[in-house]
N, C-alpha and C positions, 0 to 999 in steps of 0.2 A: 377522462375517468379520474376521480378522485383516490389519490394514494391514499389505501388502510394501512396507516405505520403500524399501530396495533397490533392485527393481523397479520403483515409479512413477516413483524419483528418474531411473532410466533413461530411462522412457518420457515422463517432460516434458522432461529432456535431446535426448533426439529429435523430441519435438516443436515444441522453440526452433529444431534445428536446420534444419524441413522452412518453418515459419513464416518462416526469416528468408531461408533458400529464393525461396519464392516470393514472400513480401510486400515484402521487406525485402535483397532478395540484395545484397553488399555493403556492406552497412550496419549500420552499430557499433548496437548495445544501450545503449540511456540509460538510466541507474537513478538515481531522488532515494535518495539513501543516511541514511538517516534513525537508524543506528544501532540498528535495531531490527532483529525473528529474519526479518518479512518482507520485507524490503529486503536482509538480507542473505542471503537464500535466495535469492531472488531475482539477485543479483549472481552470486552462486556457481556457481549453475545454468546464466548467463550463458557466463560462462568456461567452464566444461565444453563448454559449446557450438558457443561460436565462438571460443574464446581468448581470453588476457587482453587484448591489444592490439588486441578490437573490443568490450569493455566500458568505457565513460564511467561513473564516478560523481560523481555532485551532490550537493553539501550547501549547506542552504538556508537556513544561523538564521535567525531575527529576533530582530535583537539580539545577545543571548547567550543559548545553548542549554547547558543541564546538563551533555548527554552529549554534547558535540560530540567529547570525545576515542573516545567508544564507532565512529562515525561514520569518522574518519581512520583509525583501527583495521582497520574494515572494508578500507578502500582499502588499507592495507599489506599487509594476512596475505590478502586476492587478488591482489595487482600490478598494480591496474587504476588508470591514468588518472584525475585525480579534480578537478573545477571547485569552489569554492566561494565563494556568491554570497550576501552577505546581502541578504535582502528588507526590511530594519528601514525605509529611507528610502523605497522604495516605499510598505509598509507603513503608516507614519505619513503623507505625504504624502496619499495615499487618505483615509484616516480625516480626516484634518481637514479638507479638501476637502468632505468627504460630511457633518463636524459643521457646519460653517457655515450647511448647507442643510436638515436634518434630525436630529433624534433618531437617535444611531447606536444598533442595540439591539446586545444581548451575543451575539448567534447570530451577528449580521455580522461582529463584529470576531472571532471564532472559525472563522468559513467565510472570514474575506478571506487569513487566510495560507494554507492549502491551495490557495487557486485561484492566488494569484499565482505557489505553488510550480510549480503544472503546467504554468503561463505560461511559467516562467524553464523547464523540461523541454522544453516545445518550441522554447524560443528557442536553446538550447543543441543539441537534436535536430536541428533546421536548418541550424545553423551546424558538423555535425559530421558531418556525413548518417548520420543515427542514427534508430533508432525510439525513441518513448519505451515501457520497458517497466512496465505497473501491476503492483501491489506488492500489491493487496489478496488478502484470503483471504476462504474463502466461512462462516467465522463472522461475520466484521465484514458481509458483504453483506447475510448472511439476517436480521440485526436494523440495519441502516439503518446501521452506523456507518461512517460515512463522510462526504465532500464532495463533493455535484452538483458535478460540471464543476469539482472539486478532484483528491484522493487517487483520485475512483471512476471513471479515465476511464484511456486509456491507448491503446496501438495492437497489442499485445500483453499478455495477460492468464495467467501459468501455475500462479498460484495460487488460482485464483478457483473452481475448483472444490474444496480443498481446505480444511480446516480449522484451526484451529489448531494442535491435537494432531496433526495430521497433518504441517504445516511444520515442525513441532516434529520429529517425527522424520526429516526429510526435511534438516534442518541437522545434526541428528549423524549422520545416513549420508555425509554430503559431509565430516564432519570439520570441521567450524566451532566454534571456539573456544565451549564449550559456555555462559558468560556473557554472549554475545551470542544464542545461540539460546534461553536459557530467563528474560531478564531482562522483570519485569514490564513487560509489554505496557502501552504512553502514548500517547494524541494527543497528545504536547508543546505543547498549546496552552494547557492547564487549571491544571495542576501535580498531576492527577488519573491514577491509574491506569484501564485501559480498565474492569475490573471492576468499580471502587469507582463509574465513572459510572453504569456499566450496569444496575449491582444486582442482579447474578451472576455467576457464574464461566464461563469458557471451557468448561471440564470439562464441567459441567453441558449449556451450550448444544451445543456439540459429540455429545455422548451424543443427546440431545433431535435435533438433525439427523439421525445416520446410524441411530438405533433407533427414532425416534420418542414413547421412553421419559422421562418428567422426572417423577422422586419426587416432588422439592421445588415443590409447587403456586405459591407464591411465585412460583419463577424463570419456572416454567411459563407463569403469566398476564403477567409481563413481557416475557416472550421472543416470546407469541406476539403480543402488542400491538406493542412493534414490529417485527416481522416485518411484520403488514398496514399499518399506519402507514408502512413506507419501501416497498413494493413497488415505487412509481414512480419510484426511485432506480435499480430493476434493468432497467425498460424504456423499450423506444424512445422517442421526446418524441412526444405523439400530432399527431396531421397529419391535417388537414381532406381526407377523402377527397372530391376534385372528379369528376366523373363528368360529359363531354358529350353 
């Protein structure tokens, strides 16, 4: 079946609007603006929604970030509202706190900037009466790439059923400066592309979701290992069923 970007782009536009409705009525949209095609799909969709003057966007270095110009970019060509908050002294402060007492391994210091990010999302979502809206899409889901109770949490979710290729076409239907909708995909944490972690292509995974189809055996046996390796990144946190 052929994706109607057109069309969905409508129908998730209507459905931010009916979400923010009932969940969220009068309340601004918080987006981490991350300079990347899902955060900025994501924002755009926002405004369509509810207008630019109830979209907030966050940016969050640590440190100094590569493409933080890609990022303010963003905030200008929507007109949206924009905080920016480096997390470095957080950041560092944690970590060294945490080395004094234990071996910090290389996974933590890699998962502590996403959480703190989603921290400062709702410190800012509170202080704006805003919801925070998540940014993931359902390639990065279905192979784990993500952050428990980081990037993978949110109060509002309108890409998560979507793909890449999919968002992909869902920012040049909105008219997004096409540099930002088609630049290689980064958890700016590594200095790694998402692919080159991954150890295959978007393309590939994407095909493999919606056809069930993967040529490349390679990707295949990667793709499906972690798929069942993060499942429990995509559900509930299990709970001691008490029964009296």
């Amino acid at each position: 079946m052929v994706f109607n970007a057109k069309q969905v782009t409508e129908e998730v536009i209507n459905w931010l609007k009916q979400r923010f409705e009932t969940d969220g009525k009068g309340c601004n949209a918080v987006v981490g603006i991350s300079g990347g095609k899902d955060s900025t799909v994501v924002a755009a969709l926002c405004v369509r929604a509810l207008g630019k003057d109830r979209v907030v966007g966050v940016l969050m270095p640590n440190g100094t970030q590569r493409d933080i110009a890609d990022s303010r970019a963003v905030c200008r060509h929507l007109g949206i509202k924009h905080f920016e908050i480096n997390i470095q002294s957080a950041y560092d402060n944690l970590l060294e706190q945490l080395a004094q007492q234990a071996e910090v391994s290389p996974q933590s210091r890699i998962n502590l900037a996403p959480r703190l990010r989603m921290s400062t999302l709702y410190a800012v979502a509170q202080s704006v009466n805003g919801r925070v809206v998540n940014t993931s899409n359902m390639s990065e889901a279905w192979v784990g790439y993500s952050t428990r109770y980081g990037d993978g949490v949110g109060d509002f979710a309108p890409l998560l059923n979507l793909t890449v290729t999919e968002v992909i076409a869902i920012g040049k239907e909105l008219g997004l400066p096409e540099y930002l909708v088609v630049k290689a995909p980064s958890d700016g944490l590594t200095g790694k592309t998402d692919e080159e972690k991954l150890g295959f292509t978007y393309a590939a995974l994407d095909e493999y979701i919606r056809t069930g189809v993967c040529p490349n055996t390679d990707f295949k046996q990667k793709i499906d290992a972690r798929h069942r390796q993060n499942l429990f990144k995509t559900q509930p946190m299990p709970a001691f069923d008490y029964k009296k």
